[in-house]
Structures are given as structure tokens and as C-alpha cells.
C-alpha positions in Angstrom: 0.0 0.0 0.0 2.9 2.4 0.8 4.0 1.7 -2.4 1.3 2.4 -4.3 0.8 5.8 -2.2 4.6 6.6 -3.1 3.9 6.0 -7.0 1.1 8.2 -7.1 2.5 11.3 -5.0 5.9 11.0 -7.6 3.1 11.2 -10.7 1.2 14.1 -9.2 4.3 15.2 -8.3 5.5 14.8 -12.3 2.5 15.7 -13.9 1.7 19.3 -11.4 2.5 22.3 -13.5 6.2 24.0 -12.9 5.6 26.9 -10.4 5.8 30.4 -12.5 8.7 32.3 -12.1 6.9 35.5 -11.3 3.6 35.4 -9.5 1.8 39.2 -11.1 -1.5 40.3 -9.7 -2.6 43.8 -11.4 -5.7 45.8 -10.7 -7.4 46.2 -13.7 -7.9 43.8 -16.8 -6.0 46.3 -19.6 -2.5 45.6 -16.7 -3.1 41.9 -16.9 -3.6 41.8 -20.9 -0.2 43.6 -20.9 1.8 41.6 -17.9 0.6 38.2 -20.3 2.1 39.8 -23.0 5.2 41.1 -21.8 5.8 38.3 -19.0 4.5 35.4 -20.9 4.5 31.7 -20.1 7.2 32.5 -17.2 4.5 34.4 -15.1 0.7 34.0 -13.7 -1.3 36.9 -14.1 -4.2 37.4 -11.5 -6.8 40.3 -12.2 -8.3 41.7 -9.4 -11.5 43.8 -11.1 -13.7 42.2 -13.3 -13.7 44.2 -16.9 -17.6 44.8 -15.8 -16.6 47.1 -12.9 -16.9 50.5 -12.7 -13.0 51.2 -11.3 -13.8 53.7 -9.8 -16.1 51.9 -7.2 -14.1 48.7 -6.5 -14.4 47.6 -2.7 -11.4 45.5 -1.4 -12.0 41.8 -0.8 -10.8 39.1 1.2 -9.5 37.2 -2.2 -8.2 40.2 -3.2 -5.6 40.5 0.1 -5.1 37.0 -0.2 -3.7 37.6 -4.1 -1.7 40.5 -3.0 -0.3 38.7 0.1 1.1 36.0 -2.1 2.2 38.4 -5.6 5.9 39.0 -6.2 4.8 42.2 -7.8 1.3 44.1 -8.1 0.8 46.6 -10.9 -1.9 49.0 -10.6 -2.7 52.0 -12.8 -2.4 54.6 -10.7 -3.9 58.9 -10.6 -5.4 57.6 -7.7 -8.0 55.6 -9.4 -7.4 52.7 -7.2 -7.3 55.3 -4.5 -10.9 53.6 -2.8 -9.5 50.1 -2.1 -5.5 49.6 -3.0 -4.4 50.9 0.3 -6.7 48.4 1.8 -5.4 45.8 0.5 -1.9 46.6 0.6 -1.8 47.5 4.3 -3.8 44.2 4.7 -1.6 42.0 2.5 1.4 42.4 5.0 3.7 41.5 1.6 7.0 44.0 1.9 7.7 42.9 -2.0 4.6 44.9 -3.3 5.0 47.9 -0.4 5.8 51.5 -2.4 9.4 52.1 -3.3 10.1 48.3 -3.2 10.7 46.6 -7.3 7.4 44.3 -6.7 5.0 47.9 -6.3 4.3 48.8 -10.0 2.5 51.8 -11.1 2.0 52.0 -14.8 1.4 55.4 -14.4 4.9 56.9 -13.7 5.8 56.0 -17.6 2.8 58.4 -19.2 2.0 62.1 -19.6 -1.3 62.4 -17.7 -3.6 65.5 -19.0 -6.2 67.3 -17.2 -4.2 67.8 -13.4 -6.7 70.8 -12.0 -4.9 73.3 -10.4 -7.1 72.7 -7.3 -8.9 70.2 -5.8 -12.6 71.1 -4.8 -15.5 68.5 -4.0 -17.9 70.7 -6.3 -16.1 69.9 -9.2 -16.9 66.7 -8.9 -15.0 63.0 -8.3 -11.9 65.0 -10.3 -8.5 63.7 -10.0 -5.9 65.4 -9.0 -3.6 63.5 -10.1 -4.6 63.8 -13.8 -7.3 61.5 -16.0 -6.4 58.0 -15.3 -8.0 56.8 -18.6 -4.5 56.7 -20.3 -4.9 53.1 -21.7 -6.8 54.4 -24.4 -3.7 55.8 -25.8 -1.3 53.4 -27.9 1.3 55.6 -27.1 1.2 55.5 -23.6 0.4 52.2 -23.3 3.8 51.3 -25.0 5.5 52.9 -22.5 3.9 51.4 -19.9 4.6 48.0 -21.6 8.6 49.0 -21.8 8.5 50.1 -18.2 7.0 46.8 -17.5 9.5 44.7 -19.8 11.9 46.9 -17.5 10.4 45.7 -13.9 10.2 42.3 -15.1 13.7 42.2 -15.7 14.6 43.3 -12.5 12.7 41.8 -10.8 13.7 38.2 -12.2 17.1 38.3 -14.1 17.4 35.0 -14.9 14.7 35.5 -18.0 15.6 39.6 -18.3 16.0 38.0 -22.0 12.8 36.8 -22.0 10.9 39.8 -20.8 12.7 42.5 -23.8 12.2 39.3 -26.6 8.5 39.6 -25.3 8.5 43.5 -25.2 10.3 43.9 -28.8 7.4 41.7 -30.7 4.8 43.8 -28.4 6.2 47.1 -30.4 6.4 45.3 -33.8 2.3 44.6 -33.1 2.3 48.2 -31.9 3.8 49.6 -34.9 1.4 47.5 -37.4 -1.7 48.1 -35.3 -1.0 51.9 -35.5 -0.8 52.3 -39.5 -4.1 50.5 -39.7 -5.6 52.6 -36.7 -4.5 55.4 -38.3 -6.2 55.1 -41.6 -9.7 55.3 -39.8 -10.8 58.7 -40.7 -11.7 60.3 -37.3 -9.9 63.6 -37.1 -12.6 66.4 -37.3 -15.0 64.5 -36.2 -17.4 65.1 -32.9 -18.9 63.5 -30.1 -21.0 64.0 -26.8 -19.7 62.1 -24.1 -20.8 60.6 -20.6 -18.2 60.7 -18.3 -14.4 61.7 -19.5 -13.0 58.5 -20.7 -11.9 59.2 -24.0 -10.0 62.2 -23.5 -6.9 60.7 -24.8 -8.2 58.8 -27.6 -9.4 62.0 -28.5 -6.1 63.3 -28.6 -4.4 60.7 -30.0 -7.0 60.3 -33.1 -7.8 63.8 -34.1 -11.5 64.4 -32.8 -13.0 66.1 -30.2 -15.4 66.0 -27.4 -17.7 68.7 -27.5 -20.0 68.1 -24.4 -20.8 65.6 -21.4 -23.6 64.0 -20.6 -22.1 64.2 -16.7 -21.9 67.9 -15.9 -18.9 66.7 -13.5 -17.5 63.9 -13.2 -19.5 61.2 -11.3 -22.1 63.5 -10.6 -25.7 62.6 -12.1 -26.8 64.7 -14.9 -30.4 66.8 -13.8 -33.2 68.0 -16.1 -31.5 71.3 -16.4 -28.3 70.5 -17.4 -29.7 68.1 -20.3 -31.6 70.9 -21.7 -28.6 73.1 -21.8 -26.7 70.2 -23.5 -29.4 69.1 -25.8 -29.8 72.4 -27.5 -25.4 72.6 -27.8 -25.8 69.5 -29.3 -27.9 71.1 -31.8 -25.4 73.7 -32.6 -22.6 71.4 -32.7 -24.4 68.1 -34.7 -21.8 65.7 -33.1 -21.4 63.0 -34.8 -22.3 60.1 -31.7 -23.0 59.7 -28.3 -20.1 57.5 -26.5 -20.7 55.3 -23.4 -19.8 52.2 -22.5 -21.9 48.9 -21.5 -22.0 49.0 -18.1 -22.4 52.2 -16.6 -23.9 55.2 -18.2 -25.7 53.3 -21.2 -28.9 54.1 -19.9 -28.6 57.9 -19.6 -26.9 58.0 -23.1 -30.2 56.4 -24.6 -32.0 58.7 -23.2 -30.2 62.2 -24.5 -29.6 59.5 -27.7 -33.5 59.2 -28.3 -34.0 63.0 -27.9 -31.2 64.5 -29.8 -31.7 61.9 -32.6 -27.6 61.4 -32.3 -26.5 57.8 -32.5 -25.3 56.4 -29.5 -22.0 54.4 -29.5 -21.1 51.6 -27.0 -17.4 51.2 -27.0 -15.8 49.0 -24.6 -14.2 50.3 -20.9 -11.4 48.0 -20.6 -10.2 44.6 -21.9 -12.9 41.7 -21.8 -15.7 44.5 -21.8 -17.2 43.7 -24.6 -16.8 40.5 -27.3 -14.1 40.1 -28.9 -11.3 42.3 -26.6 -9.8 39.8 -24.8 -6.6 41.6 -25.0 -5.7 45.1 -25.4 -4.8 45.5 -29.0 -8.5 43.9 -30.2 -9.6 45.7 -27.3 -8.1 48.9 -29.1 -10.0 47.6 -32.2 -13.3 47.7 -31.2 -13.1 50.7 -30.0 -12.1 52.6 -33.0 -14.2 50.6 -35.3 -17.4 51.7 -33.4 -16.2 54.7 -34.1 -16.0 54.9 -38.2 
């Protein structure tokens, strides 16, 4: 019998995967599509907000401390829009690797240009950051320097495939470069669109067209009777060309101005795994700017 016990635990033993090499967790779906990317088959990626969440309501759960008590490195996206549960769950996770200033605390923020930091910080302008707009994923550009910083980190972090980690970085560029001559061949500068909350401020930027109104009159504050009138009869001035919103949160409102204003609304999706077919960022990327031809 002891025998037979020792043959199976040696099979179990054979057949159980090789432990990765770098244990990731990230906060939002869009980090984890990268960290696959870049890390590859030497990592595990765990994704602690479903692509359905609003991020900027996420409360901290117990499976969530228990990730981050057990990640070599956590990567979050920073501008504070983790601000309402990350220092929860870092405080809780007792892990020194993924404390700030230490190589396994990664914010994918330090490698962008943030737009939009306010001057000051008031409550009656809304849920404002002052950090700058977090939405920064929309842009390719930023989001390949994220991906170098995170190539970088990796590296670091676990020198023994450093090699592995640039290799994986390098094709990630080459798929940059090619997804950007296509992308930019969509004719969307000049055009114009309302808005609900400000999410696409650097798509906007990065793609030529403009955001002429918001369905919000701050952000995160709920739009009232008055300010839809005022924005109803700009829209008639302006004739955007779409209403954007995303599935999940702010659809319904959109509809609404949508079937008044006689502008078509557009879904696009709010991060990676949204919406079919973005299951990582660059198709993620795709939808979005097909919607938007």
C-alpha cells in the first residue's frame, strides 16, 4: 500500500505544472492583458477587477488580500483611481515585496504624460483627480511605454529571464507599430462627439476628434433635467457625430439624450474583456475605433 501511495504522490508530483517564475497580480484587466504579453508563459497573471466594474467603485476583498499577500509584484494604474480600495489591501496584504518604493510595487502610471491635473482640488467639481485623467490606456502611445516600463520591472525583478521579458517587449512594439498604420487610416480627425463621463480624452487626442459636451456635468455626478436641456440644444449647434458610453455604466442615460437629440449612441468597450471580442488590449483597441468609423 505504501507503495502504491509513493507511486502516485511522484506522478502528481511529475504531472503538477512548474511553479511560474513570477507570480503578477494587477488591478485592472487592460494591466493583466499587458503583464501576459510582456511576462509570458514565465509568469501567472491574477486580475483583481472584473472588466464589468466600474474602477472607480471597486471595494477591497478578502480574495483580493489574499492575491496580493502572495504576488511578487502588483501593478496598478495609478492617478489615484485605485485610490478607494488599494491601500486596503496593501496595508492588509502584510507583503513587503509589493510595499511602495520596493521593485514588486508597480504603477504604470509613472511612464505616461497624464492630462487634465486641475490646479485645485474642490468637492464641487466633482469626483476629479488630482492627479490627472487615469483613462491613459486608451492611448497606444502611452500604453507602450507602460509596456517598456513593465519589460523593465520584469527584468529586475527576475534576471534569470531579463532576455525573455525584452524578446517579449520587442514583438509587443512590432504589433504596436502594425496596429498603429491600420488605426490610423480610420478617418476620425474632425469628427465630434458628446460624451458621458471623461474617458476618451486621450483617444481623443491621439486620433484627431473632439469631445464637445458631457452627458455628466462633473464627473461622477448625475446629470439633472436642467443640465440636459442646456446640453441638448449645444448638441444642436454642434451636430456631433455620436454619443459614446460604455456597456455597463452610463448606457442608460446615453439612450436617453440619444433618443432626444436623434444622435446615435455608440457603446465602446471600458477595458479589456468589456465587450466580445477584446480579450486583449490590442483587439480591445479595435473595437473601439471601429465603433467609431
Amino acid at each position: 500500500m505504501r507503495r502504491i501511495l509513493f507511486i502516485i504522490v511522484i506522478l502528481l508530483a511529475v504531472a503538477a505544472p512548474a511553479a511560474a517564475a513570477v507570480n503578477i497580480v494587477t488591478t485592472l484587466p487592460w494591466i493583466g492583458s499587458l503583464a501576459r504579453e510582456i511576462g509570458g508563459s514565465g509568469v501567472s497573471v491574477t486580475v483583481l477587477v472584473k472588466p464589468h466594474q466600474d474602477p472607480h467603485y471597486v471595494e477591497a476583498k478578502p480574495s483580493m488580500i489574499l492575491a496580493a499577500r502572495r504576488a511578487d509584484i502588483l501593478m496598478y494604474n495609478g492617478l489615484d483611481l485605485e485610490i478607494g480600495y488599494l491601500p486596503l489591501i496593501l496595508e492588509s496584504s502584510r507583503n513587503p515585496k509589493i510595499m511602495p518604493g520596493r521593485t514588486g510595487n508597480f504603477d504604470c502610471s509613472r511612464f505616461v504624460a497624464a492630462i487634465e491635473r486641475p490646479a485645485a482640488v474642490d468637492r464641487s467639481l466633482g469626483d476629479v483627480h488630482p492627479l490627472g485623467n487615469p483613462h491613459y490606456y486608451f492611448s497606444p502611445t502611452n500604453v507602450l511605454r507602460v509596456a517598456e516600463g513593465m519589460a523593465g520591472r520584469l527584468a529586475e525583478l527576475d534576471g534569470a529571464n531579463a532576455g525573455i521579458y525584452r524578446e517579449n517587449f520587442r514583438k509587443f512594439a512590432e504589433r504596436m507599430n502594425a496596429q498603429r498604420k491600420l488605426w490610423a487610416a480610420i478617418p476620425l480627425k474632425g469628427k465630434k462627439y458628446v460624451s458621458y463621463h471623461k474617458l476618451f480624452e486621450y483617444l481623443a487626442g491621439e486620433f484627431g476628434f473632439r469631445i464637445v459636451g458631457y452627458i455628466e456635468p462633473k464627473p461622477g455626478i448625475p446629470p439633472s433635467a436642467a443640465h440636459l436641456e442646456r446640453l441638448l440644444a449645444a448638441m444642436k449647434r454642434e451636430r456631433p457625430d455620436g454619443i459614446l458610453t460604455t456597456l455597463h455604466y452610463g448606457r442608460k442615460e446615453s439612450e436617453a439624450v440619444g433618443s432626444r437629440s436623434g444622435v446615435k449612441v455608440i457603446i465602446l468597450p471600458s477595458d479589456v474583456g468589456s465587450m466580445p471580442d477584446t480579450d486583449d488590449w490590442f483587439h480591445f483597441m479595435d473595437k473601439t475605433l471601429s465603433a467609431l468609423d
